[in-house]
SEGU-684923 format. One record per residue (C-alpha): z, y, x; residue number from 1. Coordinates in steps of 0.001 Angstrom, whole numbers, plus 524288, in hexadecimal, padded with zeros to 5 digits. Layout:
- Z, Y, X, NUM
...
***
This chain:
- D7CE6, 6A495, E7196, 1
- D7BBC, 69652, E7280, 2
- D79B4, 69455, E80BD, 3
- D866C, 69DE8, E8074, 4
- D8C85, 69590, E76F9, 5
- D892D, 68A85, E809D, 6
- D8B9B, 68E8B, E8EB7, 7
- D9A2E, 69251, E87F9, 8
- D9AC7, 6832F, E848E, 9
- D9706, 67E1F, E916B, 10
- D9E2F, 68784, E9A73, 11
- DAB61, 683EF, E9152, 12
- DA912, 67528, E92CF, 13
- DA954, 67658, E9FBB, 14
- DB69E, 676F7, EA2A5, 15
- DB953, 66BEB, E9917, 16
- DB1D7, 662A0, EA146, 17
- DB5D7, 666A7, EAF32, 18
- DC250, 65FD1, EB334, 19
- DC810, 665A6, EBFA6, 20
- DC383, 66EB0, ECBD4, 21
- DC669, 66999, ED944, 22
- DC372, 66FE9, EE4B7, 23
- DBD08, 66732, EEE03, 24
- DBCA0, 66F39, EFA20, 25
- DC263, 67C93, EFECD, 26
- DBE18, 68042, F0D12, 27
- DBB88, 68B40, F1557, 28
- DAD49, 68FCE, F169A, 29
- DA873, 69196, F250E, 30
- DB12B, 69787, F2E3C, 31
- DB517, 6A174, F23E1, 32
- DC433, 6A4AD, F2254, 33
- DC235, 6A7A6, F11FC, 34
- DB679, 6A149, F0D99, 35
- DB895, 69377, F083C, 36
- DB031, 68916, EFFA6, 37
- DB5C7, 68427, EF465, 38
- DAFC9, 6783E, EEE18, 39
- DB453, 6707C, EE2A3, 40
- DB150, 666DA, ED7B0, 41
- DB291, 667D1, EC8E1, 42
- DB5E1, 65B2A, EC4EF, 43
- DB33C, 656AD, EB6EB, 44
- DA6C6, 6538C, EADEE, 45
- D9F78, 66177, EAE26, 46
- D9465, 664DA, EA3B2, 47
- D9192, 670D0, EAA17, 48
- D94AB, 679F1, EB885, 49
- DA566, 67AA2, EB80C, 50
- DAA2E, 6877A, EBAD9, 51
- DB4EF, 6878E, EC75D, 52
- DBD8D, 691EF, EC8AB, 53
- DC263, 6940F, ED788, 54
- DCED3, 69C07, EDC1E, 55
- DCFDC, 69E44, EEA3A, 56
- DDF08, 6A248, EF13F, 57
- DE553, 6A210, EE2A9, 58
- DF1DF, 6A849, EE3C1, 59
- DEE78, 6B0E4, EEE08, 60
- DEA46, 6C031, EEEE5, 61
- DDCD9, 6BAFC, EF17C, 62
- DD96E, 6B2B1, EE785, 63
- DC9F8, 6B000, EE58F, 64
- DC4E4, 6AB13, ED811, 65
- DB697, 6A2B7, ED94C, 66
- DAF7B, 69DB6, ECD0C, 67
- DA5A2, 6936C, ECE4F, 68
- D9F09, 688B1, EC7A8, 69
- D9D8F, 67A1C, ECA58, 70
- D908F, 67333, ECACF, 71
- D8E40, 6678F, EC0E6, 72
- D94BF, 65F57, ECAB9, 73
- D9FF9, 6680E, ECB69, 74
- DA010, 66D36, ED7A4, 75
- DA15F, 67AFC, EDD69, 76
- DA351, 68174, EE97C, 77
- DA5F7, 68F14, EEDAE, 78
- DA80D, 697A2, EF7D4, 79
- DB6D0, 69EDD, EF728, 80
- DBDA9, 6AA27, EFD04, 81
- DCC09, 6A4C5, F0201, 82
- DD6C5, 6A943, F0A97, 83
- DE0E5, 6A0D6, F06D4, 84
- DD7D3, 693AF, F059E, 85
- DDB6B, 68EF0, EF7C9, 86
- DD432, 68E98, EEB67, 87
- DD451, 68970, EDF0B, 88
- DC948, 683FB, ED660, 89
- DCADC, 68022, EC5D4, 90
- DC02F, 680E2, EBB6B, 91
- DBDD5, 68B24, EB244, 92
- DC8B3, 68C3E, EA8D1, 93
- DD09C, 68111, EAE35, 94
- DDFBB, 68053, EB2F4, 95
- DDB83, 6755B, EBCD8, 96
- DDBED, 67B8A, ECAC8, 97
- DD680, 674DA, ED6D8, 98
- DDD45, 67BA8, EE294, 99
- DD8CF, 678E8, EF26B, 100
- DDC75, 67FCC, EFEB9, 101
- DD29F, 683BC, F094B, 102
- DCFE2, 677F4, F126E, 103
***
């Protein structure tokens, strides 16, 4: 019950010490017409892995919902599913959205 009690207290602090999500790089894998990398930062003091939430093509039919988690040195990367070459990256319970078209 404790280490319940206490994995509850460190996943919620999380968010309180991660500033903003920006996505660092968005570009197509390969030769591949829908597979793109998506890399980013989470920028702020972190205490423990920051958990990213990633929507590719928003507004679109197609939209594709990733969930990931930043490193201790807040960065992530991930491999996406896009026909329309945008995406959009916040943190876990925040209203902050980093947005980036396919380069």
């Amino acid at each position: 019950m404790k280490l319940m009690i206490a994995l509850f207290i460190v996943l919620t602090t999380t968010s309180v010490f991660a500033n903003n999500v920006k996505i660092t790089s968005f570009v197509r894998a390969g030769n591949s017409d829908t597979l793109a990398e998506l890399c980013g930062l989470v920028e702020g003091t972190l205490a423990a892995p920051s958990y990213v939430k990633v929507s590719v093509d928003p507004g679109t039919r197609r939209v594709g919902t990733y969930n990931t988690v930043a490193g201790l040195d807040g960065k992530f990367c991930l491999v996406v599913l896009t026909y329309y070459g945008r995406a959009e990256a916040s943190h876990v319970g925040d209203k902050k959205v980093s947005v980036a078209n396919l380069k």
